[in-house]
VEXDREN-2710 file (C-alpha; in Angstrom, 1 decimal):
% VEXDREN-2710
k/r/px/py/pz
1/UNK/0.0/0.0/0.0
2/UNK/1.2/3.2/-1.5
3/UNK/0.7/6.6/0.6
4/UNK/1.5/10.1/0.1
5/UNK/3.7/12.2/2.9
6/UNK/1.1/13.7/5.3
7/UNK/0.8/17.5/5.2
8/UNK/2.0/18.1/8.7
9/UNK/5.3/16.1/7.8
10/UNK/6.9/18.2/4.8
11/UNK/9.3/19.9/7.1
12/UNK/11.1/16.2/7.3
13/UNK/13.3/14.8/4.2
14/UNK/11.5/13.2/1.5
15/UNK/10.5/9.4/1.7
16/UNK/12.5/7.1/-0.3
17/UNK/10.3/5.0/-2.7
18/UNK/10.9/2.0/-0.1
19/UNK/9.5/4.2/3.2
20/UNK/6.3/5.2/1.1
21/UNK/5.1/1.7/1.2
22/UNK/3.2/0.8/4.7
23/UNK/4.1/-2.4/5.8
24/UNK/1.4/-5.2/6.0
25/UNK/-0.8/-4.8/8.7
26/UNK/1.1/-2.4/10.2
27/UNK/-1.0/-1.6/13.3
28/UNK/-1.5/-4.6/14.5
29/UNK/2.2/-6.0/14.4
30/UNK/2.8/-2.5/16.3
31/UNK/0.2/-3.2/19.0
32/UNK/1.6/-6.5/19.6
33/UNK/4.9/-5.2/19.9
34/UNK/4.1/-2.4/22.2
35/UNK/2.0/-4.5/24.4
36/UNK/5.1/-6.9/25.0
37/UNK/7.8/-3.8/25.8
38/UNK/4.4/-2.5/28.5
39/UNK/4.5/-6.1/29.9
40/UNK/7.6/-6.6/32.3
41/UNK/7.0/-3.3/33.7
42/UNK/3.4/-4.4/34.6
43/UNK/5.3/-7.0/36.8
44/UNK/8.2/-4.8/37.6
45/UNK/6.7/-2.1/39.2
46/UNK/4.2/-3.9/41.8
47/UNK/6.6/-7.1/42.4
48/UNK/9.6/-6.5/42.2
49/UNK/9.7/-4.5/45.7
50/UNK/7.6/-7.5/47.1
51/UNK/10.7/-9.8/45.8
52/UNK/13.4/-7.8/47.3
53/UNK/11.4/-7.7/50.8
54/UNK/10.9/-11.4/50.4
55/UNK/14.4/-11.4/50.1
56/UNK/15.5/-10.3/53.3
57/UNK/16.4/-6.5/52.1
58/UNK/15.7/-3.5/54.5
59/UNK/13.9/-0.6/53.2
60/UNK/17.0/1.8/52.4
61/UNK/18.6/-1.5/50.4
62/UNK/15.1/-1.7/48.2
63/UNK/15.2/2.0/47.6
64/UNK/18.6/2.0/46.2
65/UNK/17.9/-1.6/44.1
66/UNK/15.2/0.3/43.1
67/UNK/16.1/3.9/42.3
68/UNK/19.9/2.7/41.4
69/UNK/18.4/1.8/38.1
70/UNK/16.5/4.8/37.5
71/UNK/19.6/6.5/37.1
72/UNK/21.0/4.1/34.6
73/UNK/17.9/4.3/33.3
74/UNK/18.3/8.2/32.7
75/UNK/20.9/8.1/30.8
76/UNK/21.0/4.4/28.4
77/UNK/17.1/4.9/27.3
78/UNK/17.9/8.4/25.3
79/UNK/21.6/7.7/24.4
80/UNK/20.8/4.0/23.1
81/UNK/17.8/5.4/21.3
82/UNK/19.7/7.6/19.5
83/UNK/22.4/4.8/18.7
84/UNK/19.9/2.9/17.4
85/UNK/18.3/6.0/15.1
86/UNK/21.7/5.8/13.3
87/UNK/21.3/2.1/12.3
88/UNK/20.1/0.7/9.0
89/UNK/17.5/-0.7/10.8
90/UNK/15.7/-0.1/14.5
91/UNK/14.0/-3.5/15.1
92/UNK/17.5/-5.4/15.0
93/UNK/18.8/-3.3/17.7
94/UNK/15.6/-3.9/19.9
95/UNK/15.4/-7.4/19.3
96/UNK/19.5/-7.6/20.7
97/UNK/18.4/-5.4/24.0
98/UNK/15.8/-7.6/24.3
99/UNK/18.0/-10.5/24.9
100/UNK/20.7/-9.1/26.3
101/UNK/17.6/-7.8/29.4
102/UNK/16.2/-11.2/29.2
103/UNK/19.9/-13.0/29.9
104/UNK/20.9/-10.1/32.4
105/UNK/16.8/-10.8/34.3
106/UNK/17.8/-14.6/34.6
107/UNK/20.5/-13.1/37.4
108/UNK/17.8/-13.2/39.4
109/UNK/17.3/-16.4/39.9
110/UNK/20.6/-16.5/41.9
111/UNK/21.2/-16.5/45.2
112/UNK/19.8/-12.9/46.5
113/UNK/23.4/-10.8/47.9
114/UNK/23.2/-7.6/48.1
115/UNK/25.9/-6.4/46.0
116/UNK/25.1/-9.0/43.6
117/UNK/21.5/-8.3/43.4
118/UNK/22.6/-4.7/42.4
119/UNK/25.0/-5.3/39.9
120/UNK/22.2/-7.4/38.0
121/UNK/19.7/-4.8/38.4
122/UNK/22.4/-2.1/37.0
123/UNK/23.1/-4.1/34.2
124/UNK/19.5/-5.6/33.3
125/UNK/18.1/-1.6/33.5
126/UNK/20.7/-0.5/30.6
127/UNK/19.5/-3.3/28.6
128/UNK/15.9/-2.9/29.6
129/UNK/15.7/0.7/29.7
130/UNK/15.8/1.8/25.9
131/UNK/12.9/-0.7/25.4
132/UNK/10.1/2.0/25.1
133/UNK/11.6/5.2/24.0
134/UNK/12.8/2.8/20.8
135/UNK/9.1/1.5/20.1
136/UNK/7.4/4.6/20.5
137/UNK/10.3/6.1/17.8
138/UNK/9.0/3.2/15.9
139/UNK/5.5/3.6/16.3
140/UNK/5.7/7.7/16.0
141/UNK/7.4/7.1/12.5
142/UNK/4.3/5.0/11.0
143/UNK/2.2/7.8/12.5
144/UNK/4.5/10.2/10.2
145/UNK/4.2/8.1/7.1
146/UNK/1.4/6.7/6.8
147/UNK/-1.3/8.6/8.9
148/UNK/-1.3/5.6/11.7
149/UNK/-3.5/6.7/14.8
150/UNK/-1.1/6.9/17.6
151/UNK/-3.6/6.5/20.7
152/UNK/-5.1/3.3/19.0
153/UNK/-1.7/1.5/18.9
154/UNK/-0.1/2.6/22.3
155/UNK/-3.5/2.2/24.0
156/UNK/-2.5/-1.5/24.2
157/UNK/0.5/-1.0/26.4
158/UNK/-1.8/0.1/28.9
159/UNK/-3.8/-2.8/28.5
160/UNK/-0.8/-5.2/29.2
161/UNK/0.1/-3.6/31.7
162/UNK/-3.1/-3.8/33.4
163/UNK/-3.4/-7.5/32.5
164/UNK/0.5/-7.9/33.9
165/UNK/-0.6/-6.4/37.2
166/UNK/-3.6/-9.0/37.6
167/UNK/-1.9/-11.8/36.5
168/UNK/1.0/-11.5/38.6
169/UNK/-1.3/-10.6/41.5
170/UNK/-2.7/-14.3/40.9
171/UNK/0.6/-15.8/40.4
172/UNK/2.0/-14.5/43.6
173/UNK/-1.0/-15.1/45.2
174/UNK/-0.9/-18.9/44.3
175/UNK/3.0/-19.8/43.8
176/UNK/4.2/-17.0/46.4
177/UNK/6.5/-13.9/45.1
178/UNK/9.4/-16.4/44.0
179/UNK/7.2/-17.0/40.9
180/UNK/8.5/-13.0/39.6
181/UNK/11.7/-13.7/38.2
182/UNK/9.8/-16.3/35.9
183/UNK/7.3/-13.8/35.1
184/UNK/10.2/-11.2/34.5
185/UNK/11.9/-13.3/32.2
186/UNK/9.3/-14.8/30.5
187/UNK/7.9/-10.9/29.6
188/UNK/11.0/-10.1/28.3
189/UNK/10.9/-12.7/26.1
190/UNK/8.0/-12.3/25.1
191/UNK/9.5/-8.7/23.3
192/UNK/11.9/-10.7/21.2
193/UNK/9.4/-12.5/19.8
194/UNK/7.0/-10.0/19.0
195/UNK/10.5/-8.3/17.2
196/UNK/9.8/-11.2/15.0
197/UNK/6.8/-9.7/13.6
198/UNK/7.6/-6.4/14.1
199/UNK/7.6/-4.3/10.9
200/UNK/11.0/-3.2/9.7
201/UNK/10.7/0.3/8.8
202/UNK/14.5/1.4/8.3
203/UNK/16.5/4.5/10.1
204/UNK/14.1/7.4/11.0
205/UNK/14.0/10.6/8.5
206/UNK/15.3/12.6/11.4
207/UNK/17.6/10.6/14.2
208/UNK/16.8/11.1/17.9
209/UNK/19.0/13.8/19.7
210/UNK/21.8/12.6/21.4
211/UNK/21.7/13.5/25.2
212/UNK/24.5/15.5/25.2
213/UNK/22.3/17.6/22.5
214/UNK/19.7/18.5/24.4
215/UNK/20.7/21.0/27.0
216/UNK/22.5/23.1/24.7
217/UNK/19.3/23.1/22.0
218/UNK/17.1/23.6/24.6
219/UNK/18.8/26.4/26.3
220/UNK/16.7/29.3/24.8
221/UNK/13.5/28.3/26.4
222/UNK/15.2/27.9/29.7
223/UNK/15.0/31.9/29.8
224/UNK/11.3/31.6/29.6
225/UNK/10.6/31.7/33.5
226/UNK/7.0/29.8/32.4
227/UNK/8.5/27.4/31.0
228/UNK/11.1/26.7/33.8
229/UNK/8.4/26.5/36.9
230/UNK/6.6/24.8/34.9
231/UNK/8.6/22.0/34.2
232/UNK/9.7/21.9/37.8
233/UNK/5.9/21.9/39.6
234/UNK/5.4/19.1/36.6
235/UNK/8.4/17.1/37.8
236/UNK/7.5/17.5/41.7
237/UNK/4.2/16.2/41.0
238/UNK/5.3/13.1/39.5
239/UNK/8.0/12.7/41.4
240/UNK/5.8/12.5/44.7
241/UNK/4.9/9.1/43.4
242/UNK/8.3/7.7/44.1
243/UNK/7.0/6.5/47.6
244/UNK/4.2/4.7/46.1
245/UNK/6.1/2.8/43.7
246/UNK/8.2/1.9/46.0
247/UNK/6.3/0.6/49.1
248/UNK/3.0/0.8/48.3
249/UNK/3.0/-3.5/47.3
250/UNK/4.5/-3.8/50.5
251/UNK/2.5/-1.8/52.9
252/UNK/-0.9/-3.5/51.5
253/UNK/0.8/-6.6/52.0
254/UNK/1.7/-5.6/55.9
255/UNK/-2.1/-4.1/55.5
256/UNK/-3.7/-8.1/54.7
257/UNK/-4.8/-7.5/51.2
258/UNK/-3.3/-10.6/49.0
259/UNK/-1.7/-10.7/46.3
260/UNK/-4.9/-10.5/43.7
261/UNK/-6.0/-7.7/45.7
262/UNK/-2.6/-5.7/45.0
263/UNK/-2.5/-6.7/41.1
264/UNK/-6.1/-5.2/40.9
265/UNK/-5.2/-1.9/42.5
266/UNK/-1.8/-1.3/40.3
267/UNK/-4.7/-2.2/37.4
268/UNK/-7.0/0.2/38.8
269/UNK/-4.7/3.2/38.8
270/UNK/-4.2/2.4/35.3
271/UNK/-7.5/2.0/34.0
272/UNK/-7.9/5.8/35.7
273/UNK/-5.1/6.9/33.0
274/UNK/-6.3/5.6/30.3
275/UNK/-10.0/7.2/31.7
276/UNK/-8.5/10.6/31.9
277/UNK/-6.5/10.6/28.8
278/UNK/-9.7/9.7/26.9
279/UNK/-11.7/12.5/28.4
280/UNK/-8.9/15.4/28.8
281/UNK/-9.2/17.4/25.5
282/UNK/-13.5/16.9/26.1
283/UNK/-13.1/17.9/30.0
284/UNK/-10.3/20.4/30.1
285/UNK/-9.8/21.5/26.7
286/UNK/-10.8/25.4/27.9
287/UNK/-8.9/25.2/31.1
288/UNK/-5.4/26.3/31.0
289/UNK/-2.7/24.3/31.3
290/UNK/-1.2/26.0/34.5
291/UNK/-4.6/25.4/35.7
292/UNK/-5.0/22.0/35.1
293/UNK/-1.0/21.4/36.5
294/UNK/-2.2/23.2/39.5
295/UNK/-5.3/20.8/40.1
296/UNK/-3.5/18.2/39.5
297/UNK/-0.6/18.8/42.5
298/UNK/-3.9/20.0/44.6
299/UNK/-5.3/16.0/43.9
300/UNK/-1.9/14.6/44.3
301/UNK/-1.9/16.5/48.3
302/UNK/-5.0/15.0/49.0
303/UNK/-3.8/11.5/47.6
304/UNK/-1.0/10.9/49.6
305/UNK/-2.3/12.5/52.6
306/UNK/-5.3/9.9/52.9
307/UNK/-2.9/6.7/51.9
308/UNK/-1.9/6.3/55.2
309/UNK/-5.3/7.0/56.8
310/UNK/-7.0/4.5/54.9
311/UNK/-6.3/1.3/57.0
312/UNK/-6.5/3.1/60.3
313/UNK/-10.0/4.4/60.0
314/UNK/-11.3/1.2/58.6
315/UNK/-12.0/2.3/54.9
316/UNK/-10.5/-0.9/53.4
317/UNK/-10.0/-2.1/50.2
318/UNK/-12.9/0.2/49.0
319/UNK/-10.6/3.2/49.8
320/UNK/-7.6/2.0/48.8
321/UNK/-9.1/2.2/45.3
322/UNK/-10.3/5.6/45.7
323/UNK/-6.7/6.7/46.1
324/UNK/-5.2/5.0/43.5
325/UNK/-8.2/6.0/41.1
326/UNK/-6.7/9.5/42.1
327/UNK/-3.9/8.8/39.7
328/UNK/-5.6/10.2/37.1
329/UNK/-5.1/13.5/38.4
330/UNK/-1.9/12.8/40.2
331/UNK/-0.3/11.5/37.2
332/UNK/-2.1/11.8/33.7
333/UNK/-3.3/15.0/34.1
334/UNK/-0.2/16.5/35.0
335/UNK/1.3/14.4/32.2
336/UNK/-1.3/16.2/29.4
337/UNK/-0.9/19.5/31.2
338/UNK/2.7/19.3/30.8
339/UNK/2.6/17.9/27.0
340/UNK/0.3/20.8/26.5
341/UNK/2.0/23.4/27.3
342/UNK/5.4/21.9/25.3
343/UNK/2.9/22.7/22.3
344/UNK/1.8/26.0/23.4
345/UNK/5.6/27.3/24.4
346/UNK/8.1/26.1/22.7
347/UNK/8.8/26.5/19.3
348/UNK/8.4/23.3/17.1
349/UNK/12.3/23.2/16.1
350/UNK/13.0/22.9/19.5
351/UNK/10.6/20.5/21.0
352/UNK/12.4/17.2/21.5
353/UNK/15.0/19.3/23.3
354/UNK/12.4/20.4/25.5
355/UNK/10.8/16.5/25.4
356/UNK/14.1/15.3/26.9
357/UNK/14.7/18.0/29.4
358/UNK/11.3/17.1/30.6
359/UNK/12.1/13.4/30.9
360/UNK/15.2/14.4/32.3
361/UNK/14.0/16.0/35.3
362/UNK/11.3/14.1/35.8
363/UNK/13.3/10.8/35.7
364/UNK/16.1/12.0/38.0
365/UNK/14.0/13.9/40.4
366/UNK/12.0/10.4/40.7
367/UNK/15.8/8.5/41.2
368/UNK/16.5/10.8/43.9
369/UNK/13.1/10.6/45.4
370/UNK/13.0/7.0/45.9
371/UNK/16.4/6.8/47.1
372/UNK/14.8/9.1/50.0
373/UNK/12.0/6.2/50.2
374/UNK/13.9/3.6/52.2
375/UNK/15.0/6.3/54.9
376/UNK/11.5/7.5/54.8
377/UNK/9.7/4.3/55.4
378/UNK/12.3/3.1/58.2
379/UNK/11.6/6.5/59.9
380/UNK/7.4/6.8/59.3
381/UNK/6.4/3.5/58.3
382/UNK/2.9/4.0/57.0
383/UNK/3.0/7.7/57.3
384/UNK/6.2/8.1/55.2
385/UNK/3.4/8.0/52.1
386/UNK/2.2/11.8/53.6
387/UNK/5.6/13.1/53.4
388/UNK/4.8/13.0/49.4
389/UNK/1.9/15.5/49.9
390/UNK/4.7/18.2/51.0
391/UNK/6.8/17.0/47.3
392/UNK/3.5/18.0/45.6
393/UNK/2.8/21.0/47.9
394/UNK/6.1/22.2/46.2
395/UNK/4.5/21.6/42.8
396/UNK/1.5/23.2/43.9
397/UNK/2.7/26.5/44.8
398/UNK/5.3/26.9/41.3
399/UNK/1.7/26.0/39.7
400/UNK/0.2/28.8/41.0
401/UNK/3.0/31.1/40.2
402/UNK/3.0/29.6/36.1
403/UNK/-0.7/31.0/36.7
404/UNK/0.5/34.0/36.8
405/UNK/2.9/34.0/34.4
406/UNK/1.0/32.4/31.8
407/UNK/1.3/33.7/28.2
408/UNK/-2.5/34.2/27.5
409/UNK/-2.6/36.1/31.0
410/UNK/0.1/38.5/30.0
411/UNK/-1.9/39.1/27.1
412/UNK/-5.1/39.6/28.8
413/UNK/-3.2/41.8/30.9
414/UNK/-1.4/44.0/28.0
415/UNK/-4.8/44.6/26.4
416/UNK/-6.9/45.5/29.9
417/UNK/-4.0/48.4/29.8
418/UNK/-4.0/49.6/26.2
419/UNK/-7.9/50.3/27.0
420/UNK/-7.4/51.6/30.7
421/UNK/-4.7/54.1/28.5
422/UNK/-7.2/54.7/25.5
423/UNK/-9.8/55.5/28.4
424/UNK/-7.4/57.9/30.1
END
């Protein structure tokens, strides 16, 4: 099948005869692909702290196995991407990752010493880490040539991942937590498989920046002080989840909720994403984005400051999922907010400099934040989840300040006085 460039993509170099013709199927390969790279994390992220504590790790040793990584994390995904952008071909270099994560996940399955167990999870995250920003480069490029609806492809990530949170709930709860290294592995392979079918569509027209790119490109909107308080309420709002993902398995575990129970939750959380993504442009399409960014740090306060009441005034598993169906304030619509606004602000040469200095500082302010989990927990137990409502606190105040500094504010502002002067 034959297709003509799309309108909004002549500022890219022409398609050779080859990239004009869509690949069989394209979507669907793409769906299964990106449903695969979504499903180790949907085991990752509620087990993997459950493992460690199984284990016999304290909570300061999770928090570094589990924010060590993050860092790596940081730095392979972008550089590795942009590697691979330089290669005849993307799916190659995915499929190699994807073995190289699976071999790396099998150190797991020895015996768990400390130092050991973090030189596998070092190693395994600079494998595993490029996983995504590498699909969604190939994904975004049938979007560019051949009109492919993003949203109906990546939906299906958060549908795995959702499914990988119930499933693994069951596992556990049947075969106990040793069962997630199997799962682990087994996900990962499940991603060179799917590279099997994947369609092979050659380099992108326009390789990914290199990290060491993307201060220096993005340095002129750094002067924009919108931009800049922006970015940071954006990033101390998700970064106040770092507590959650780190001990929140664990806590319902100490709480008497099983396994099941805990898979369902993670699901739930997600299921409020993909609610709020579907509804944003209908529900806050005429609210601004410094508005929405400030509602959701306001939602993220109130989140983490009833976690830790839930258990002690009796609200059970029935309020435990009104928190987490919180995260689709918390979360996604801080995410859109902050995607928004990277539209509005910056100029459209510059926007994947501004992309990665948003992941950036999301990414590392989340690290450094869970590293502060393990202390945290040790100190409050229960209670350490309300220390997150003072991160988003932080994010709520700088949201009120990009409030007033918003560009459609100023000009509201510059017109009220050019009639207060014509009045005079």
């Amino acid at each position: 099948m034959s297709l003509q460039t799309p309108a909004y993509d002549q500022n890219l170099p022409p398609l050779s005869p080859e990239q004009r013709v869509k690949p069989r199927h394209f979507e669907l390969r793409m769906s299964l692909l990106i449903a695969a790279v979504f499903t180790p994390n949907g085991f990752y992220l509620p087990y993997f702290p459950l493992w460690l504590r199984e284990s016999g790790f304290g909570p300061e040793q999770i928090a570094v196995l589990i924010a060590a990584p993050m860092f790596v994390r940081v730095v392979a995904g972008p550089t590795v991407s942009a590697l691979a952008d330089r290669a005849p071909d993307r799916v190659p270099v995915l499929m190699l990752l994807a073995l190289l994560a699976t071999g790396s996940a099998c150190g797991y399955f020895l015996p768990p010493i400390y130092p050991l167990v973090l030189g596998i999870s070092l190693v395994f995250s600079l494998f595993w880490g490029p996983h995504s920003p590498l699909t969604d480069s190939l994904t975004l490029s049938g979007v560019r040539r051949y009109g492919s609806e993003y949203p109906k492809m990546r939906v299906w990530g958060s549908v795995s991942f959702l499914s990988a949170n119930i499933v693994g709930g069951w596992v556990v709860n049947r075969s106990g937590v040793e069962a997630f290294p199997w799962l682990l592995v087994a996900a990962l392979f499940s991603i060179f498989i799917m590279c099997i079918v994947a369609p092979r569509l050659g380099p992108p027209r326009r390789p990914a920046l290199d990290p060491v790119e993307v201060l220096p490109r993005a340095a002129p909107v750094f002067r924009n002080p919108y931009f800049v308080l922006f970015l940071l309420s954006s990033a101390l709002t998700q970064a106040s989840h770092a507590q959650l993902y780190t001990f929140a398995s664990i806590y319902w575990e100490k709480a008497g909720i099983g396994g099941t129970a805990i898979g369902f939750l993670w699901a739930f959380s997600v299921m409020a994403e993909v609610a709020m993504f579907a509804v944003f442009r209908r529900v806050f399409g005429r609210v601004s984005s410094p508005v929405v960014l400030a509602m959701g740090a306001i939602m993220a306060m109130v989140r983490w400051g009833l976690f830790p009441l839930v258990d002690p005034l009796g609200l059970g598993l029935g309020g435990f999922f009104f928190v987490q169906g919180l995260h689709a304030f918390s979360f996604s619509a801080v995410f859109l907010a902050t995607q928004r606004m990277l539209a509005e602000t910056v100029p459209e040469p510059r926007i994947g400099a501004a992309q990665g200095a948003a992941y950036f500082a999301n990414n590392t302010l989340l690290a450094l934040l869970t590293l502060a989990a393990g202390p945290l927990y040790r100190a409050f137990g229960p209670g350490s989840f309300a220390t997150m409502a003072g991160i988003s606190a932080a994010g709520f105040i700088l949201a009120v300040a990009c409030i007033k500094l918003a560009p459609e504010r100023r000009l509201r502002r510059q017109d009220d006085g050019a009639v207060m002067d014509k009045a005079g």
